[in-house]
VOPAGU-2260 file (C-alpha; in pm, 1 decimal, decimal comma):
REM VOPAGU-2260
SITE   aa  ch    i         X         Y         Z
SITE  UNK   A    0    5230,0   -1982,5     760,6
SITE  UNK   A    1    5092,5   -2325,4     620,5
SITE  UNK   A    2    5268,4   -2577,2     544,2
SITE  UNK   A    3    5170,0   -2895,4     306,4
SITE  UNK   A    4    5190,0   -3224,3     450,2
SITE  UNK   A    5    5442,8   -3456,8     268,0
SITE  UNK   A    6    5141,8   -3729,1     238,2
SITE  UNK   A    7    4863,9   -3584,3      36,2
SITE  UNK   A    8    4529,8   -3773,7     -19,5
SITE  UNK   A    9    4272,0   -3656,8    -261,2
SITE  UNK   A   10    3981,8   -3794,6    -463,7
SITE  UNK   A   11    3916,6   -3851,2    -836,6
SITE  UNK   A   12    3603,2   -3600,8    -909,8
SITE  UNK   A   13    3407,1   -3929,3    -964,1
SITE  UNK   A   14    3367,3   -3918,0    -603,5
SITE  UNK   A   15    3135,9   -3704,4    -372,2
SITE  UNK   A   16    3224,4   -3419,7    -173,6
SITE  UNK   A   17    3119,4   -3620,7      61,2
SITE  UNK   A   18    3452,0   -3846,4      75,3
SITE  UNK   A   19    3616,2   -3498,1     227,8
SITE  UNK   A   20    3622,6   -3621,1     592,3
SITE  UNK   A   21    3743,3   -3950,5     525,4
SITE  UNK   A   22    4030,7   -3813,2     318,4
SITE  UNK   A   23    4142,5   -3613,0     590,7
SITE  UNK   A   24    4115,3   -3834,8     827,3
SITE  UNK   A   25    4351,2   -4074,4     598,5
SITE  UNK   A   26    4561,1   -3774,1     546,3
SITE  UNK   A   27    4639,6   -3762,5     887,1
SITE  UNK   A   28    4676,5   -4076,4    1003,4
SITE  UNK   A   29    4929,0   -4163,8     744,2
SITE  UNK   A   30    5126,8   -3823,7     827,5
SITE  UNK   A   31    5126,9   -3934,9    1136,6
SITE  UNK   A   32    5228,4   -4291,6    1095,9
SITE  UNK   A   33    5513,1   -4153,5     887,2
SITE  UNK   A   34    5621,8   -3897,8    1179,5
SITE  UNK   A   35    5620,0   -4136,0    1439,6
SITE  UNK   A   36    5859,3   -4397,5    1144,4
SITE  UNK   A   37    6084,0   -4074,4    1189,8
SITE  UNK   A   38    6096,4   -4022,0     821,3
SITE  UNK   A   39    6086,2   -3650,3     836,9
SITE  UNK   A   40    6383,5   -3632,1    1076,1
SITE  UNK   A   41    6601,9   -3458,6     813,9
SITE  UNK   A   42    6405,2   -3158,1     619,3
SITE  UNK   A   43    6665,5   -3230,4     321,3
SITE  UNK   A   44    6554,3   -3556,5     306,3
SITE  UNK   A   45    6170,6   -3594,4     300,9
SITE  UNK   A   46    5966,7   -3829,2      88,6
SITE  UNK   A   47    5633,9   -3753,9     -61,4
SITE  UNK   A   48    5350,9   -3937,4    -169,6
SITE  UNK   A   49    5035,4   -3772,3    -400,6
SITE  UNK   A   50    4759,2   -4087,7    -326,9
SITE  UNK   A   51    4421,4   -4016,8    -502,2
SITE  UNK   A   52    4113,9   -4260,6    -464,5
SITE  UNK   A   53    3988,6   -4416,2    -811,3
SITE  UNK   A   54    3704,5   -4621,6    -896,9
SITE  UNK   A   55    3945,5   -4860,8   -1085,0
SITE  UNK   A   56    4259,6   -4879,0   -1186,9
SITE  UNK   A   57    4153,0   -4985,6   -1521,8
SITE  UNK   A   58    4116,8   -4656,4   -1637,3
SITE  UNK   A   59    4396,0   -4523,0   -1472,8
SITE  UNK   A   60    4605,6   -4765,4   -1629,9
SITE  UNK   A   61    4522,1   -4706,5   -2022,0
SITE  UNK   A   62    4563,0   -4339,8   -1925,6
SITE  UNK   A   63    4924,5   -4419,2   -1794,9
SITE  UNK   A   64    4982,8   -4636,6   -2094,3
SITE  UNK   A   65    4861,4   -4366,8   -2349,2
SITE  UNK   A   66    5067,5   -4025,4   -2162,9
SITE  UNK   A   67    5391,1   -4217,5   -2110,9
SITE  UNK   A   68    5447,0   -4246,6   -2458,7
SITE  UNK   A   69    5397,1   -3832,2   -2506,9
SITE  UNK   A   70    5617,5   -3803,4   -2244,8
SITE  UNK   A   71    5954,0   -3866,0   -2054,1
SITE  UNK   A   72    5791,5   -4082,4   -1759,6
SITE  UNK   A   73    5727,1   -4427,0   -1925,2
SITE  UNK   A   74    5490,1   -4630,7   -1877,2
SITE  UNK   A   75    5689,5   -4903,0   -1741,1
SITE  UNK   A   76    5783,7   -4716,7   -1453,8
SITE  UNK   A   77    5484,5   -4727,1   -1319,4
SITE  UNK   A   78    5397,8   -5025,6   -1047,5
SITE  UNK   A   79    5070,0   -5166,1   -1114,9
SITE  UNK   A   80    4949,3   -5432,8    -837,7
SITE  UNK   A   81    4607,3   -5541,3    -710,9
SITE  UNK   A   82    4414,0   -5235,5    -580,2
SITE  UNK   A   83    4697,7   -4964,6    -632,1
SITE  UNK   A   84    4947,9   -4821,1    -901,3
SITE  UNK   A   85    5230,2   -4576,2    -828,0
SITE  UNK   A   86    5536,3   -4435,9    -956,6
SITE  UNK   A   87    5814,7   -4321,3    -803,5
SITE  UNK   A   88    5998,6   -4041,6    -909,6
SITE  UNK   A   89    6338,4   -4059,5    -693,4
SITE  UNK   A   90    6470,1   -3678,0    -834,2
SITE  UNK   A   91    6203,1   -3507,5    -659,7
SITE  UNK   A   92    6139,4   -3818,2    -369,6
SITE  UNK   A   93    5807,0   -3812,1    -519,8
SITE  UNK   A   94    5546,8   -4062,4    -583,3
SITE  UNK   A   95    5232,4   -4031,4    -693,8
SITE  UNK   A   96    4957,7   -4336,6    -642,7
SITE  UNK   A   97    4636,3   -4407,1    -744,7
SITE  UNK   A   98    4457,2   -4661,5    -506,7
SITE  UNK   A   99    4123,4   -4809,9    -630,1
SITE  UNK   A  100    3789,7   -4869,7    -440,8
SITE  UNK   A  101    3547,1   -5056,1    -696,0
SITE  UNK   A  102    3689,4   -5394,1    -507,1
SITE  UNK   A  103    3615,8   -5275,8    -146,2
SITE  UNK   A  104    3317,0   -5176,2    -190,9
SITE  UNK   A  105    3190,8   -5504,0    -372,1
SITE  UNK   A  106    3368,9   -5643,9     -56,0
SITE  UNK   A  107    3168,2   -5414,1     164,6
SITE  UNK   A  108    3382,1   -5460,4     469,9
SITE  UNK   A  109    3674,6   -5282,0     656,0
SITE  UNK   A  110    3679,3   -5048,6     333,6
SITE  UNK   A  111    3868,8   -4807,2     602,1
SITE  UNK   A  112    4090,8   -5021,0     673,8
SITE  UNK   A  113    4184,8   -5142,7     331,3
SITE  UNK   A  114    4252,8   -4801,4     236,4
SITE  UNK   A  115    4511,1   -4766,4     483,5
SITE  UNK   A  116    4665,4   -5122,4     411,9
SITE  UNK   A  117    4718,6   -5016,0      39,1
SITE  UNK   A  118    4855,9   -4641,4     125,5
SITE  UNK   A  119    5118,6   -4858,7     345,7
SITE  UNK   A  120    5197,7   -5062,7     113,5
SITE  UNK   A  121    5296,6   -4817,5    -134,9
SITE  UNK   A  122    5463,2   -4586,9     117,0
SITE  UNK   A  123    5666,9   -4876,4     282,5
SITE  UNK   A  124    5795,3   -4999,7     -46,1
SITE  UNK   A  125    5936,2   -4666,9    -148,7
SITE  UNK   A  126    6090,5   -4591,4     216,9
SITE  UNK   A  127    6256,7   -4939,7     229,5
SITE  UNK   A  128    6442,1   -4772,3    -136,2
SITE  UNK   A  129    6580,3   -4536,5     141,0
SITE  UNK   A  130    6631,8   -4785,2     476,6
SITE  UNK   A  131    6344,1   -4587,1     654,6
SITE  UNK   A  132    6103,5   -4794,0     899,5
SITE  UNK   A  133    5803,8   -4932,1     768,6
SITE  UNK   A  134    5489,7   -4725,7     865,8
SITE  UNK   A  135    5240,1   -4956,5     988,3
């Protein structure tokens, strides 16, 4: 039997195929960061985070903008900063997260790394909500 990881990272279907390796590779380091934080030490208690890679966030954002309205998740609950959006939904200890690209790769450097930095920042935010350790 399989079991889903808590940490999920996917990518927009702007994005090649290609990108597979590097998502699971991201998938698993931030898993593991989170396991070694001990923030899956009680199974009633586990956080989980649905990351996908965008181009840009500006997109992202007028979609946000335009669904909250239709529906019971407002639009104002999301957290928009620079590089990454992400809302929180604390009755399921869910959040889902968009983190964007475009800028790294006009950067061109440590685009690996950068990833990682804005995954952590997102995931460290919501687990200080519950007094977990910061993943680093």
């Amino acid at each position: 039997m399989q079991e889903d990881l808590p940490i999920t990272i996917a990518a927009d279907g702007q994005f090649s195929s290609a990108l597979k390796p590097l998502l699971m590779k991201l998938e698993m380091w931030i898993n593991f960061q989170a396991l070694k934080a001990d923030w899956y030490g009680n199974e009633d208690f586990i956080l989980s985070f649905d990351f996908t890679l965008v181009r840009s966030l500006d997109e992202k954002v007028q979609q946000i903008t335009a669904t909250g309205a239709d529906s019971n998740e407002s639009a104002e609950s999301w957290v928009v900063k620079q590089g990454y959006a992400y809302h929180y939904q604390s009755s399921h200890l869910m959040t889902i997260a968009f983190i964007a690209v475009d800028d790294l790769l006009e950067d061109g450097v440590g685009i690996e790394q950068a990833i990682k930095d804005r995954m952590t920042s997102v995931a460290n935010v919501v687990a200080s909500q519950h007094g977990l350790l910061a993943v680093s």
